[in-house]
C-alpha positions in Angstrom: -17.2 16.7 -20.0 -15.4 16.6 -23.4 -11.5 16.4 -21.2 -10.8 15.2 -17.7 -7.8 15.3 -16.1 -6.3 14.8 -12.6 -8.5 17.6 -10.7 -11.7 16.5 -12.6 -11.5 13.0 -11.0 -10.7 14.3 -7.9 -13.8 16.6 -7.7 -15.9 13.3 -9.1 -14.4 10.8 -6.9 -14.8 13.3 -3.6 -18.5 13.8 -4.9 -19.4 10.2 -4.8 -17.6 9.4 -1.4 -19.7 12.4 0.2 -23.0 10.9 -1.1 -21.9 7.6 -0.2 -21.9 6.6 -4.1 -19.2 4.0 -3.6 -19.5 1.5 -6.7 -19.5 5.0 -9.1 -16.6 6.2 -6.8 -15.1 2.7 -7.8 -15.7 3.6 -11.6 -13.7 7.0 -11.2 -11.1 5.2 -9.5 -10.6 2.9 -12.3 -11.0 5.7 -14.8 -8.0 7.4 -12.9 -5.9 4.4 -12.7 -6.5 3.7 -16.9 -5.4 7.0 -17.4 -2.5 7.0 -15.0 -1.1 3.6 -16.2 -1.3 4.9 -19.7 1.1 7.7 -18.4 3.7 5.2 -17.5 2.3 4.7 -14.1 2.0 1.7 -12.2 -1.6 0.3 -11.0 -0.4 -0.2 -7.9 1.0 3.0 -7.0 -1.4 4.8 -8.6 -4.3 2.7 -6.3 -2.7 3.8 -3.3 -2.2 6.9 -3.6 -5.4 7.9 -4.9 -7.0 5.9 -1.7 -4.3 7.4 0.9 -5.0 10.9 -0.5 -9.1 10.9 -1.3 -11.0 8.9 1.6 -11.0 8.7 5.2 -10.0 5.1 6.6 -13.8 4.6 7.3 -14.6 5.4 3.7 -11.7 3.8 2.2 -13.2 0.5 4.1 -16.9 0.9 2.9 -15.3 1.1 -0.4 -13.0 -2.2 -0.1 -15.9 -3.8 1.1 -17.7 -3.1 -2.0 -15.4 -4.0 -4.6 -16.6 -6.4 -7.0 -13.3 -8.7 -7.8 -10.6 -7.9 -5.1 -7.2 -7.6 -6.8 -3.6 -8.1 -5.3 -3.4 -4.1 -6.3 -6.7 -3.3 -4.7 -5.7 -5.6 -1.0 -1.9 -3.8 -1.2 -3.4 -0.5 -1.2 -5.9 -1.4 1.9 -3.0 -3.1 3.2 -1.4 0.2 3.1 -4.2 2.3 4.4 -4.5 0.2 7.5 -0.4 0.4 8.2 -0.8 4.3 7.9 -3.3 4.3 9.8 -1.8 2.7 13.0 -4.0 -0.5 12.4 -1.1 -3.2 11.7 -3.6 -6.0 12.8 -5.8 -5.2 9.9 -3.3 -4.9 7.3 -1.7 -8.2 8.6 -5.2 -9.9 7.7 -5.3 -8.2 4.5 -2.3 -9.9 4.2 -3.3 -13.1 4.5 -6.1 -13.0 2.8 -3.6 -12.7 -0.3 -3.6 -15.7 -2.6 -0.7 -15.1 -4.6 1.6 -12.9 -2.3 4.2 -10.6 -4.5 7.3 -8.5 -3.5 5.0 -5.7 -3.3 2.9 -7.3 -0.2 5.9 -8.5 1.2 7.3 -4.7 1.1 3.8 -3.6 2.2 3.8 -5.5 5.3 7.2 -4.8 6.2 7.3 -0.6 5.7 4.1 -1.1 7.6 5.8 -2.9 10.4 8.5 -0.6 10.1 6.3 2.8 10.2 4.4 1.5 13.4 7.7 1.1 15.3 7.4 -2.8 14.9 11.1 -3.5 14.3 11.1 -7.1 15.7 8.0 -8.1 13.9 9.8 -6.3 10.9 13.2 -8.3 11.3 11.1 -11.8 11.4 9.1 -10.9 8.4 12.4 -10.0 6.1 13.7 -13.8 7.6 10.5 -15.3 6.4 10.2 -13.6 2.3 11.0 -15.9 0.0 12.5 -13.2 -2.0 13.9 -9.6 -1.1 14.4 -7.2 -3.8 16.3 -3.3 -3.3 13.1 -2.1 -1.9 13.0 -4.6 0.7 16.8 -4.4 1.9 16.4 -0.4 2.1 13.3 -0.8 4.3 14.7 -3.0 7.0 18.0 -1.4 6.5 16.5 1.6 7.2 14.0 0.8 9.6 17.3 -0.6 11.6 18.9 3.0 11.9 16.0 4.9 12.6 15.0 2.6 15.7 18.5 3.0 17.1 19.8 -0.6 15.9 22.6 0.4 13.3 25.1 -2.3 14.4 22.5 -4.7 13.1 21.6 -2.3 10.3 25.3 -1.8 9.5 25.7 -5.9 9.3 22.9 -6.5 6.4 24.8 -3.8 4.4 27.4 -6.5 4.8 25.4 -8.9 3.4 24.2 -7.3 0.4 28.1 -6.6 -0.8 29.1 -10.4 0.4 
């Protein structure tokens, strides 16, 4: 194929997931992430979405289970997949299982927490990071008001300004 682009992969990637292909799915993948990052995107991002948007959570695990070098990028994204997927207990392993933990896997963990209606397991993980960044004060923030706690919400806006 002299030019691929973002439908191309797609169609390639969904061919090698429905014959069970997964180490060329893999290739694809990193194909589509080469090409994506040298659009400005980041690996990360680009990982997860792919994954979130291509294979089924049974699919997406055969896969993770067959990478050849796991990478922080490649644990956030499963990470990820399990949260979405209602499966906090697997993405909290995934977790661990991370050597050097980033902001990124901090956030992770937390939205997940947050999406699965985990607010106190939420609040004790923003005590415990090391270091928060914007993304993870609008998360808990956020998480706050839409589980009905904005007085507590309201009083870590406080502490950002202080």
């Amino acid at each position: 194929m002299p030019e691929k682009n973002g439908v191309s992969y797609s169609a390639m990637l969904s061919g090698y997931i429905g014959i069970r292909d997964f180490m060329s799915a893999w290739k694809v993948l990193d194909e589509m992430v080469t090409l994506a990052m040298k659009m400005g995107y980041s690996e990360d991002i680009v990982i997860g979405t792919v994954i979130l948007n291509v294979f089924t959570l049974k699919d997406a695990v055969a896969l993770y289970r067959q990478v050849p070098e796991q990478t922080v990028e490649t644990l956030i994204a499963m990470m990820t997949i399990y949260a979405q997927s209602g499966r906090i207990v697997e993405a909290r392993q995934v977790f661990n299982d991370i050597r050097n933990l980033n902001a990124l896997s901090w956030n992770t963990l937390l939205a997940g927490y947050i999406h699965n209606g985990m607010i106190e397991e939420a609040k004790k993980l923003f005590k415990q990071m090391p270091t928060r960044n914007v993304a993870s004060w609008a998360a808990i923030i956020s998480g706050l008001m839409h589980n009905g706690q904005s007085v507590e919400s309201l009083e870590l806006m406080a502490q950002i300004i202080d």
